[in-house]
C-alpha positions in Angstrom: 11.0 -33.1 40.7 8.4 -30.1 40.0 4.7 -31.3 39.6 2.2 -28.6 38.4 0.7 -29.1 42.2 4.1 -26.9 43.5 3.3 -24.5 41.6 -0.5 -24.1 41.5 -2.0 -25.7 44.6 -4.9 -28.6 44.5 -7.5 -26.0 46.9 -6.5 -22.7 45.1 -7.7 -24.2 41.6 -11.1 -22.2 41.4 -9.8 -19.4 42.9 -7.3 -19.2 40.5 -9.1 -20.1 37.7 -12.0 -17.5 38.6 -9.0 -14.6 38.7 -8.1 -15.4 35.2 -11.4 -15.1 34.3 -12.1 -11.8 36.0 -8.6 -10.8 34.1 -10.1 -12.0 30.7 -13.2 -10.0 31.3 -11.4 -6.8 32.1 -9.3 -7.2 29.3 -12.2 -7.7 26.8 -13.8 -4.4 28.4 -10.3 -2.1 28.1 -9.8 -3.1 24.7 -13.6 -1.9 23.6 -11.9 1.5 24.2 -9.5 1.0 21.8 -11.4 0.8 18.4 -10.3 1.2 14.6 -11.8 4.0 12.2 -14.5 3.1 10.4 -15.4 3.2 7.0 -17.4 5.3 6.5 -17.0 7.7 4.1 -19.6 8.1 1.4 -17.0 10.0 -1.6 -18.5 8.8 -4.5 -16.3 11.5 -7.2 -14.2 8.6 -8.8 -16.5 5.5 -8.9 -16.5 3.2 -11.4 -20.0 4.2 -12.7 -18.7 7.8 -13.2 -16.4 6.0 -16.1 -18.4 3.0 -17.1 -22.1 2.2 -17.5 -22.7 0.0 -14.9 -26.3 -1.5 -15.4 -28.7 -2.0 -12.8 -28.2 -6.0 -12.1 -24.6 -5.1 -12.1 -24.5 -2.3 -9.5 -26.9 -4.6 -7.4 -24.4 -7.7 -7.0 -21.6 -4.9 -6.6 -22.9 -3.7 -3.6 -24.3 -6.5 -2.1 -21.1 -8.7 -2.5 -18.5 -6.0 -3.0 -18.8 -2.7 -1.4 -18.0 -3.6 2.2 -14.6 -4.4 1.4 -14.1 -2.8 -2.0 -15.4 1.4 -1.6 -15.5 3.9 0.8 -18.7 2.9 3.4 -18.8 -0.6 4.7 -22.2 -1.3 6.8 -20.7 -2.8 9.4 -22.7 -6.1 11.3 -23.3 -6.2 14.8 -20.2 -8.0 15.3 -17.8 -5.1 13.7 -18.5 -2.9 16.9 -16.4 -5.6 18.9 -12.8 -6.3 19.7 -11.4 -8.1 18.4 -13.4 -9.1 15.6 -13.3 -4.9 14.5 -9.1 -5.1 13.9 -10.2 -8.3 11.7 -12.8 -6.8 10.3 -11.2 -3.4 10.0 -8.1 -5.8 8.4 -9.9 -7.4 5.7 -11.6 -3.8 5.1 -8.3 -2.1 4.5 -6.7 -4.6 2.3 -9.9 -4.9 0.3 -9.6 -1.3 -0.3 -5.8 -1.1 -1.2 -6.6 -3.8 -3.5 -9.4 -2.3 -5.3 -11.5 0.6 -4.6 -14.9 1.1 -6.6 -15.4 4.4 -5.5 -12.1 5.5 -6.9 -11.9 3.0 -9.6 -12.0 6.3 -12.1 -8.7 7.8 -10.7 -6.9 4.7 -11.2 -4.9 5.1 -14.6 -5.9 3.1 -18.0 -4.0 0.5 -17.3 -4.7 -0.5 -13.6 -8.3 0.0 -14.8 -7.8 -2.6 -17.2 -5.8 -5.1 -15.0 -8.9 -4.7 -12.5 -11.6 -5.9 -14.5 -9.3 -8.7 -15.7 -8.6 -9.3 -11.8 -12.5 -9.1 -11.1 -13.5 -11.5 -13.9 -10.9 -14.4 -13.1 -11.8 -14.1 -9.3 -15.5 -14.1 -9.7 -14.8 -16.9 -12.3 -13.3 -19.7 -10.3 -15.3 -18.2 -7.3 -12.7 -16.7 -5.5 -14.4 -13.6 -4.5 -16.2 -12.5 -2.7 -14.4 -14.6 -0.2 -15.9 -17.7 1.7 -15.2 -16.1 5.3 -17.7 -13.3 4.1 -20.2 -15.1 2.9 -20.3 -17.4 5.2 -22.0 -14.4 7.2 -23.0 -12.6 4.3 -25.5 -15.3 2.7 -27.0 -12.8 0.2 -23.3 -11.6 -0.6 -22.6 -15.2 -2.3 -23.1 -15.4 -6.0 -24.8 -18.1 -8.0 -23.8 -19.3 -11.4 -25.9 -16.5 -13.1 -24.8 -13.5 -10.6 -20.9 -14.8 -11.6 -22.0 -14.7 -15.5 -23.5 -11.3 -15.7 -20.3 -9.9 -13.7 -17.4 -11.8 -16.1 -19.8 -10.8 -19.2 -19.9 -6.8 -18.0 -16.2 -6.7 -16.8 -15.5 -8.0 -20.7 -17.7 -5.9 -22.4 -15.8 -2.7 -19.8 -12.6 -4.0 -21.1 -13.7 -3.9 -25.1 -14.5 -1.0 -24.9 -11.3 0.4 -23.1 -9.4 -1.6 -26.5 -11.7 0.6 -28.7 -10.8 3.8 -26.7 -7.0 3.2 -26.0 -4.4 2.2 -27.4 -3.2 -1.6 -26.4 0.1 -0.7 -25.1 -1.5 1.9 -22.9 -3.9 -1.2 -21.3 -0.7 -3.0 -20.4 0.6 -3.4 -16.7 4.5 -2.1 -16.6 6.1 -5.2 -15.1 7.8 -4.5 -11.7 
């Protein structure tokens, strides 16, 4: 009964088409207005390497494949000044850091510090983390066999000597 012709003309095609596009564009441009905090904060007072020794090679792969999403300053790419890849990027950035926070890793209690470096060493283990969708812009940020080993060897040498400090119910995540 209806054709798509009734309702959107043979001749006005461009002209439609080229309003929609002006639309697009003016919609891309108001929502650059509209952008999330960043983080950027440099409080260093609870990281993890105020706790536990965290050698050199260690602190190296941290930052270069965790501390965007995992402390308090992310260096943000070119591409995390734009909307809306900044509310994704902003996204993964907040859930990184409710998740697990280097740079407050110390305030966390016993246990959750525990649970953290066994979280850590089972993710970098079947190569879970950092994730694919970062280091598929992050090439540096993905870790080789030996990058994985020296983090899973460090997180288990962290949590022997939290079982030499504390006692093993104290390590132990109350169930919910």
């Amino acid at each position: 009964m209806f054709g798509i012709s009734y309702f959107w003309p043979m001749g006005n095609k461009k002209k439609i088409f080229r309003k929609i596009l002006w639309f697009l564009l003016f919609v891309f441009i108001i929502l650059q207005f509209f952008q999330p905090d960043k983080n950027r904060g440099g409080n260093i007072t609870n990281d993890i390497s105020k706790k536990f020794a965290v050698p050199g090679r260690v602190h190296v792969i941290l930052r270069t494949a965790c501390y965007d999403c995992h402390s308090n300053k992310t260096e943000y790419p070119w591409y995390g000044f734009i909307q809306p890849a900044a509310w994704w990027l902003n996204g993964h950035i907040v859930d990184g850091k409710k998740r697990l926070n280097f740079n407050e890793f110390s305030a966390y209690r016993p246990n959750r510090q525990f649970h953290k470096l066994e979280e850590i060493d089972e993710l970098v283990s079947v190569e879970a983390m950092p994730l694919e969708s970062y280091t598929w812009l992050h090439r540096d940020a993905k870790l080789d066999a030996s990058q994985r080993e020296i983090i899973v060897n460090w997180t288990k040498a962290m949590r022997d000597s939290m079982q030499a400090v504390y006692p093993a119910d104290s390590l132990i995540m109350p169930r919910k």
